[in-house]
Structures are given as C-alpha cells and as structure tokens.
C-alpha positions in Angstrom: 109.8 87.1 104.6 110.8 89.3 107.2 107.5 91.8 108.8 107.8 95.1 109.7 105.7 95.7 113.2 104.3 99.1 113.7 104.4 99.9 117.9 101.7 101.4 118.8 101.7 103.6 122.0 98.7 105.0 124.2 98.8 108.2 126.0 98.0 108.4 129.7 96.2 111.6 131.0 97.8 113.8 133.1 95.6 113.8 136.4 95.9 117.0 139.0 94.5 116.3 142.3 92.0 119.1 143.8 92.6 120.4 147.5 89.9 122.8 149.2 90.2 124.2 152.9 87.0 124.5 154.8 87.1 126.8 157.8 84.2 126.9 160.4 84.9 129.2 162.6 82.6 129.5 165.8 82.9 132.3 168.5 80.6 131.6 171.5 80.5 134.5 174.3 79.1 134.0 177.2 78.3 137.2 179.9 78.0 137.1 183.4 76.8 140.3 185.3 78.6 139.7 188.5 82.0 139.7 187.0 84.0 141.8 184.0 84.1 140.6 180.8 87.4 139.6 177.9 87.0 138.1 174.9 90.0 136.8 173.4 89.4 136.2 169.5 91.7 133.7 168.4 93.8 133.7 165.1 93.2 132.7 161.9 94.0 129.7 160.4 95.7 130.3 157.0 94.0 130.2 154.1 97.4 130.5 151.4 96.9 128.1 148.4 98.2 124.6 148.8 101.4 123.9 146.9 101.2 123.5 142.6 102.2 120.1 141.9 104.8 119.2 139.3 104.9 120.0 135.5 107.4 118.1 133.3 108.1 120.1 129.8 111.1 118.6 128.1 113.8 116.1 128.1 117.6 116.4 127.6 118.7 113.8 125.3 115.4 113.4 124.3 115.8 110.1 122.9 117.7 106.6 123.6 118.2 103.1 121.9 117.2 100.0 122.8 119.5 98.8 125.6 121.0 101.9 126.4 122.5 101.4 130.4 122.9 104.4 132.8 121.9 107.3 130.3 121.4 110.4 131.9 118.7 112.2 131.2 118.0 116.1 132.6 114.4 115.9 132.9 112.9 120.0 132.8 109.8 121.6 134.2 109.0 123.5 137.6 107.7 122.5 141.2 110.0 119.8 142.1 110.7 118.8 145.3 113.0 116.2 147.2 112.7 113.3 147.1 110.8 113.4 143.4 110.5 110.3 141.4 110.5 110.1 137.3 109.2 107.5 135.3 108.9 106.3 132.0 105.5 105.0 130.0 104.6 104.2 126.8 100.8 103.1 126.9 100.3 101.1 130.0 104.0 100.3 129.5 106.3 101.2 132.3 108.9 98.6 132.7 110.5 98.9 129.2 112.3 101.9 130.0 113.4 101.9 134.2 114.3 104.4 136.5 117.7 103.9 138.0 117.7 106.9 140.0 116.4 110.9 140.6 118.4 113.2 141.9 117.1 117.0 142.9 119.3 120.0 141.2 116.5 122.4 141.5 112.7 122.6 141.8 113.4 123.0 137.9 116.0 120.6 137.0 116.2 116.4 137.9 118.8 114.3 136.8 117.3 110.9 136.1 119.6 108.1 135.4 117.6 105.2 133.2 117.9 102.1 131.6 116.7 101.1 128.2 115.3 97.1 127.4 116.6 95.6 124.9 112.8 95.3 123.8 111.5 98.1 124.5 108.7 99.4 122.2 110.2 101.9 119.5 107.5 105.1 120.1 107.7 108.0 122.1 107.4 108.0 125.5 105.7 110.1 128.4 107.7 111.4 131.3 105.9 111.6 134.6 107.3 113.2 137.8 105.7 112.6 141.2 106.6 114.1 144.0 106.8 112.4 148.0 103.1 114.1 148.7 101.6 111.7 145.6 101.4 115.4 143.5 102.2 114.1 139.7 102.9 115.9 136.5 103.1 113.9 133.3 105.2 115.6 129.9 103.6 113.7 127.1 105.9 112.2 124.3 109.1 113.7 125.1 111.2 111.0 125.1 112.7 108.7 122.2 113.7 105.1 122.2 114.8 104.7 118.3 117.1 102.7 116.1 118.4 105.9 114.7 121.6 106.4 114.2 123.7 110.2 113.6 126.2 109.6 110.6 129.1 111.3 111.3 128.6 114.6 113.2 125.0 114.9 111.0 125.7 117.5 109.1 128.7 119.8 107.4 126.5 122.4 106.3 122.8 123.4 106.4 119.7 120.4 105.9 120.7 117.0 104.2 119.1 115.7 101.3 119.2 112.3 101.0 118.9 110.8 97.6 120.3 107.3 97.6 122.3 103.8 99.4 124.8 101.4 98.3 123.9 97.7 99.1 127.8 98.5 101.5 125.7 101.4 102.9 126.9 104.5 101.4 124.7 107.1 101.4 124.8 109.6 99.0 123.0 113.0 98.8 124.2 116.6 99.4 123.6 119.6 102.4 122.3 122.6 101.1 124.9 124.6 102.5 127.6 122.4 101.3 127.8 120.8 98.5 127.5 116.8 97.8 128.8 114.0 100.1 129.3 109.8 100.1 129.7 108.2 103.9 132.0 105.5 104.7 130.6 103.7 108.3 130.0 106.8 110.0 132.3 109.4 108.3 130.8 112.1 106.1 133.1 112.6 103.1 132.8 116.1 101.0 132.9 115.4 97.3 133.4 119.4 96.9 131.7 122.8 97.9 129.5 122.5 94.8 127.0 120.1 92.8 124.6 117.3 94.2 125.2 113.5 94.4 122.3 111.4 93.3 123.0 108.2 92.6 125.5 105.4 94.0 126.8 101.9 92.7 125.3 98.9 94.8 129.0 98.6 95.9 129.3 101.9 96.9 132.5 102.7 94.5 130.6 104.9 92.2 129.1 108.3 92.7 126.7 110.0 89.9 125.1 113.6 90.0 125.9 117.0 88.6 128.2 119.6 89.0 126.7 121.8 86.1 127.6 118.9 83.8 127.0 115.1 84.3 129.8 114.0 86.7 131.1 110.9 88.9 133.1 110.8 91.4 135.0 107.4 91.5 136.6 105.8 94.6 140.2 105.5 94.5 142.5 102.8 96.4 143.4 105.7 98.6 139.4 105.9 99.5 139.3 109.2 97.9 137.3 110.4 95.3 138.1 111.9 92.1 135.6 113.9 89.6 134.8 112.7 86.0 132.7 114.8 83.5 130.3 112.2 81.7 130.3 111.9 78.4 127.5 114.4 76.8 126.7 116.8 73.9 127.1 119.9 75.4 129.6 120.9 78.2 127.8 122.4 80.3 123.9 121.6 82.2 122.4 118.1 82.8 123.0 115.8 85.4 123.5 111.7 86.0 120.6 110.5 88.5 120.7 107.3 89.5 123.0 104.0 89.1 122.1 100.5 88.8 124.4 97.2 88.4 124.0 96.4 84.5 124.9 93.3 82.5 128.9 91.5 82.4 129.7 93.7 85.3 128.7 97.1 83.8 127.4 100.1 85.7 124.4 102.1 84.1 123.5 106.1 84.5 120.5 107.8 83.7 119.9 111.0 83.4 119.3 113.9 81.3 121.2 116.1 79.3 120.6 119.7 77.4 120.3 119.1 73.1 122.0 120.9 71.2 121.0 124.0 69.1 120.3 127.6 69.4 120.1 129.2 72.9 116.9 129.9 73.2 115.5 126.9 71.4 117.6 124.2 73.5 115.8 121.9 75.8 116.6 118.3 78.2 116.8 115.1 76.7 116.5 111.9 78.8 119.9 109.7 78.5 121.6 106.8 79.6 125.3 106.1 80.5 127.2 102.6 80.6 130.4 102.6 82.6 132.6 99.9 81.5 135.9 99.0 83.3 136.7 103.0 83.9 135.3 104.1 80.6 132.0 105.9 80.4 129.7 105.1 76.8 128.3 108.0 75.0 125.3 108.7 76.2 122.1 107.1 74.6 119.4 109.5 74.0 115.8 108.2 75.1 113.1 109.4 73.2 110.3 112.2 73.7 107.9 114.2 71.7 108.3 117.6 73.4 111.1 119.7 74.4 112.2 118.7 77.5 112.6 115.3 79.0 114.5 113.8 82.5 115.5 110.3 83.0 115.1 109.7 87.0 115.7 106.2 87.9 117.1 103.4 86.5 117.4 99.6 85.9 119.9 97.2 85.3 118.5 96.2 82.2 118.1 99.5 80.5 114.4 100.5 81.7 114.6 103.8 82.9 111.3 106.2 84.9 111.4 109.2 84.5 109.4 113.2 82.8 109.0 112.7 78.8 107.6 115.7 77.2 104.9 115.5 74.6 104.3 117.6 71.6 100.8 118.8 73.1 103.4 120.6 75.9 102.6 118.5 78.9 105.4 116.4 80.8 104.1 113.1 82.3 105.7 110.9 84.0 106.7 107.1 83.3 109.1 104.6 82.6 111.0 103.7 79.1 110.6 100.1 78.6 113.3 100.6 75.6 115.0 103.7 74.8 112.1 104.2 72.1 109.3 103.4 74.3 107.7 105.7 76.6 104.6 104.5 79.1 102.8 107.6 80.6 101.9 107.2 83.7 99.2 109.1 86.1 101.7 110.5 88.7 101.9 114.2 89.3 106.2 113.1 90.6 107.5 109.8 90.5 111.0 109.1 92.5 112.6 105.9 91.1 111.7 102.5 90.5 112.9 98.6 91.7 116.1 97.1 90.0 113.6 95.1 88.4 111.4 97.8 87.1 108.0 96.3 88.2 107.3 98.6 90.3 107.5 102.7 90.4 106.9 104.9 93.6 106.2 108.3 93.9 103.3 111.2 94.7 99.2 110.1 94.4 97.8 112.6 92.1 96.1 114.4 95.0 98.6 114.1 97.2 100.1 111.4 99.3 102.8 108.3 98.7 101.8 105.7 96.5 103.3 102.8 93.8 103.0 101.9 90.0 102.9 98.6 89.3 103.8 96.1 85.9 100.9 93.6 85.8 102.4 90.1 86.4 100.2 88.0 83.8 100.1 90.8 80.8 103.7 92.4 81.7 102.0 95.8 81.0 102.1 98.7 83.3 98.8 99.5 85.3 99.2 103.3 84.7 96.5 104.3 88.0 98.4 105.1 91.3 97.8 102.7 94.2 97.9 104.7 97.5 99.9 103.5 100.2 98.5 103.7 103.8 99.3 106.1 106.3 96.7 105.5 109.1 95.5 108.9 109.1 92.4 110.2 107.3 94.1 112.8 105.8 97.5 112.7 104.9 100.4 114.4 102.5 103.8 112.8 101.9 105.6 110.7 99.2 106.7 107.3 98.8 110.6 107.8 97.5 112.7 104.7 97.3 111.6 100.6 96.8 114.0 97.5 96.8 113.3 94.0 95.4 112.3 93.2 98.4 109.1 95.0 98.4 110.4 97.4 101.1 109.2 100.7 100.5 110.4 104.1 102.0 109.3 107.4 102.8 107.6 110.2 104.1 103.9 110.4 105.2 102.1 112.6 108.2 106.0 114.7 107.8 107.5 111.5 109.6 109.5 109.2 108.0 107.8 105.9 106.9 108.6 102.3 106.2 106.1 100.1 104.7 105.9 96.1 102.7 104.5 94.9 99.9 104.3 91.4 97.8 104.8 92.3 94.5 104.1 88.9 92.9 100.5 89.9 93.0 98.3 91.9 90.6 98.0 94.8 92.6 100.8 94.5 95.1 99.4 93.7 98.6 100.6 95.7 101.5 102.1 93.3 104.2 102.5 95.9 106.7 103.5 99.3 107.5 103.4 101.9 108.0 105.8 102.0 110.3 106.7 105.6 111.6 110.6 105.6 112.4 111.2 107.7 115.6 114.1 110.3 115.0 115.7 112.1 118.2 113.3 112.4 120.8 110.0 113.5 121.2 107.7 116.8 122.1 107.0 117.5 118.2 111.0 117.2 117.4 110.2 113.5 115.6 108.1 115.9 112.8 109.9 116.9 110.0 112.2 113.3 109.5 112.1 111.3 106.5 113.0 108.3 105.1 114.8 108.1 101.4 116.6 105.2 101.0 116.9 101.8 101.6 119.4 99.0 101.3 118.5 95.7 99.3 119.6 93.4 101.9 118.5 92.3 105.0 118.2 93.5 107.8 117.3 96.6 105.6 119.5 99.8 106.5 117.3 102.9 105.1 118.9 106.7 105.3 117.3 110.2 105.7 117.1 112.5 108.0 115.6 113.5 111.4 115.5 116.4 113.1 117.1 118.0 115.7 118.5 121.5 117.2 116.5 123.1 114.3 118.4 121.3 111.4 117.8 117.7 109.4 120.5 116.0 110.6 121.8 112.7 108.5 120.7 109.3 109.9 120.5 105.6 109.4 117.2 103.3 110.7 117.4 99.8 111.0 114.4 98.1 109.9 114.3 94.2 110.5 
C-alpha cells in the first residue's frame, strides 16, 4: 500500500547586519608667543547612513515542478546591486532547488535562471538575495515546487467547482461564470452556458447534473456531448448527483427530484436512475418522512448518502442501505461516500473534515463523526471525496488536503496525511486551493483548484 509523505519545511530567519560609525575627533593647538598663529580645522568625515541591504518580496512564476531545467524566475524587491546572488531553501535545504545564474535589471528586478531536482521537497520555498558586501534579504515562502498541473487554460469563466473524476480522469464540475464542463487530457470542454455537472461514469463517457431538470450529457463517437433530460415526475427542478458503475454493465444516478402536487405543497424526493445500454429507468423514489429529501452520492449496488427529511421537520443526513431504509447520521453535511459504501466523508459537527464508518464485524453504521487530522489546533475545512483505496480528499486550514486510511479496521486508522498539496507558488497565494476529487487507481490523480491571479483556477495533483 502506497504512503502519502507529508514534507515538512522549516523557515530560516531573515538576519540584517548592524553598522555604526564612531568618530573621535581631536583638535590639539598648540601657541607659541614668538611667532603668529593658524589653525587649520580639518573636514568632516561623513556621517550618511550606510547602504539598506536587500529585501526580496515576490516571485514571478511563483512556483515550479520537480525537475523543471532553466526556469526563469523574476525575483522582486529593492536594493539590489551587481553582482547579487539568489538562492533557494526549504528548511536547511538548499541544494534541491539550484541557482544557475543572477543577472542585474535593476536594483528592483533579478532575473534568476534555476533548476529544479527531480526530488526536491514539495513545500514552499524562501528566496534569499545577498549582495557582493555579504548584505542579505530573505522573502519567506514565495516560491512553489508542486505537482500541480493547470487543465486547459484553468478557467472559461469565473471560479471552478470541482465536483467529481472518472477512473480515465475526466473531471467534471462547472465555473460560476459559465456553465458546466467535462476535460479530456488537458482540454476544458463546455457542456453549455447553463446547469452544473456533478457526477461522471468511472470511464468518463457519462456526465450527470442539472440543467433545471435531471440531465446527462453522453459522449458521442465524435467526442462531443449531447444533453438528455432524465426520466422524472415533473419537468422541470431536480438534479442527477453522482454516478457509479452498477451491476451487468449498468450505470446508476442518484439524485433528487421535486413530487408532484400543488405548488405550494411540493417538496424533493431522493431518487435513483439506472442507465442501461442508452436507456435511462424511471426513477426510483427513496423514502423519507418529511417533505424534502436529496440523494448525494451513490453506490454501485444501490446504497445511496444523502439529506432525508423527517416528519419532526429536521433534515439529517445519512445513507439508504435500501431504498426503504434510511440510517441518520450525526453530520451537519456529508459529500459522498466509497463505491463500496463503508465509508462516508463530510463536515464534523463543529466544524472540520471528518469520515463515517460501517462497522466491519456488525455491518452497522457507527453514526459519530471520526475527525480527520489537520495538524493545527484549530482548524475548519471538509473532507469531500474517498476511493476504495482509503484515499481521502479535501480541504483543511483553506489548503487542499490529501490524507490515508485502512478501512478494514473498526474505526478506520489514519495511515498518513495530511498532506497539504502546494498550488502556484507561495507568499499566501497556496491559501484558498482545494482538493475534491480523486481517482481510484494508482498513482491517484485528485482535481480541484488552486489559486492564482485572484481566481480558482482548475488543476490536477498527483499523489503517489
């Protein structure tokens, strides 16, 4: 079983040597009677302030991958002079990322030309500048060495969402400023100017969501995608969630869907779609108590997590063992579950990422949220995607987050993690990324976003 590793960097102070003149000035005059006197006073030696040393304040790129040749880098700050040297250091670390050359454009502006190790520690990196008179400024964490990769040019409109992966890779998810989208390699393709993808096949053929009905939008020979309205009671409202490889070669849906009845009396219902060849089933209706109900994620064998709503007019969340039979849950937002529903991930009730688990021996569901770490004391985030693997993904600390669990154990023991993925570059730009998807095979290939020029930009992580 593979192990994630967690590098773990160290940041040097930034040390500013102290200069102080000390002028003694003595002025002896002698007189003698027999002849005239001058006094000559001589000048004074300057007392101007000695020279400010460097200051480095940001990087441009602000991030590389691991071995990365002859990347030039515009390293930014003020009181450079010739013949200034930059270097890279992580911790006590300074060989993993080498300095090729410096070259002077202005006591503002270096051009650094480096080279990445094909080792070198994924973490953020200081950025020191010293100067031929030993004077040395140090930028803290403003350089990058990640796995990240942009898909396509990152965005087509607004801040992703990432919602799910394909075992091909596919990502699915939708910009908030255009509409819903499905990648092949590293092209973004637009499935329209309106709805929201949410789920994908594991081959990467089938796309679920909502355009303000439950739709799919199914791969063609061509490669492009056409729209089908699901099968539902109403026309309008509802959406398809999430996908799952069912039984004979069969695709499975869940979702929700509005009921029918007078306006003002209608509520959702938590369904289930079976895609068959090209034909979608009718949907089967999952129960709850209350008004309102939404199926979220689903398995292969017809489990399903998701809100019920009970008759008392609360909405817990949990997971339908059958279409009849709900399990509540103590989650304040759960996000999806494993293709083998035995486990669920989602929000601790006060706030953090966490996991549901199915006890092993009794087959029942342990309905108390085990928190996931995030080595800080204090900590908001969510977990929000888990393969059979044990691999889990997220967000903790507002950095995406990988972390491992055995789940043959009764309660699932944490292997490693967490393991904070490093977007593009650093200086506070690496807050704000997330994790929200991950692949079921190995190496695992998760998707979310990171940020950069002010917008969460689409990218793949590869996590070994």
């Amino acid at each position: 079983m593979p192990t994630l590793h967690v590098a773990a960097a160290s940041r040097p102070r930034s040390v500013r040597p102290l200069s102080r003149l000390l002028v003694i000035l003595s002025l002896t005059v002698g007189c003698r009677g027999d002849a005239p006197t001058s006094t000559r006073v001589p000048s004074r030696p300057s007392l101007g302030k000695a020279p400010a040393g460097p200051t480095v304040t940001s990087t441009n790129p602000s991030y590389a991958r691991r071995g990365d040749t002859q990347v030039s880098v515009h390293v930014i700050g003020s009181g450079f002079a010739s013949g200034a040297k930059a270097q890279w250091s992580v911790g006590t670390d300074t060989t993993s990322v080498t300095t090729n050359s410096t070259t002077l454009l202005s006591s503002t502006e270096l051009v650094v030309i480096i080279t990445v190790s094909g080792t070198a520690p994924l973490a953020l990196y200081d950025v020191s500048v010293t100067n031929r008179d030993g004077k040395k400024g140090v930028g803290a964490e403003l350089f990058a060495v990640t796995t990240a990769t942009l898909v396509g040019p990152g965005t087509i409109g607004g801040d992703v969402v990432v919602n799910e992966i394909s075992d091909s890779g596919n990502v699915v998810g939708y910009f908030d400023a255009a509409g819903p989208f499905v990648t092949e390699g590293n092209t973004i393709i637009s499935l329209g100017s309106t709805g929201q993808a949410w789920g994908v096949s594991p081959k990467g053929d089938v796309v679920v969501g909502r355009d303000n009905a439950p739709v799919a939008w199914v791969r063609q020979s061509s490669g492009s995608y056409v729209k089908e309205t699901l099968p539902a009671l109403l026309s309008v409202g509802g959406g398809a969630m999430h996908a799952a490889a069912g039984l004979n070669g069969t695709l499975v849906a869940g979702g929700y869907q509005p009921t029918p009845g007078p306006k003002n009396s209608q509520g959702y219902e938590p369904v289930a779609w079976t895609r068959t060849g090209s034909t979608w089933s009718a949907p089967t209706v999952y129960t709850r108590s209350g008004n309102n109900g939404t199926g979220w994620g689903m398995s292969g064998s017809g489990k399903m997590m998701g809100k019920s709503a009970l008759a008392d007019g609360t909405s817990p969340w949990g997971v339908w063992d059958s279409p009849s039979t709900f399990v509540q849950l103590t989650a304040p937002y759960l996000q999806t579950m494993n293709q083998a529903a035995t486990i669920v991930v989602g929000v601790l009730p006060g706030g953090g990422p966490a996991l549901w688990y199915r006890n092993v021996t009794t087959g029942q569901w342990n309905p108390t949220a085990v928190p996931l770490p995030t080595g800080q004391t204090t900590c908001d985030g969510s977990a929000q995607d888990i393969n059979d693997d044990g691999v889990i993904v997220g967000v903790a600390c507002s950095k995406a987050v990988v972390w491992r669990i055995d789940a043959s154990a009764s309660p699932p023991v944490i292997v490693s993690g967490p393991l904070y993925l490093i977007g593009f570059g650093g200086n506070g730009t690496n807050a704000g990324s997330r994790a929200d998807a991950v692949t079921s095979t190995y190496p695992y290939v998760v998707a979310g976003g990171a940020m950069s020029g002010g917008h969460r930009l689409l990218v793949k992580w590869i996590v070994e």
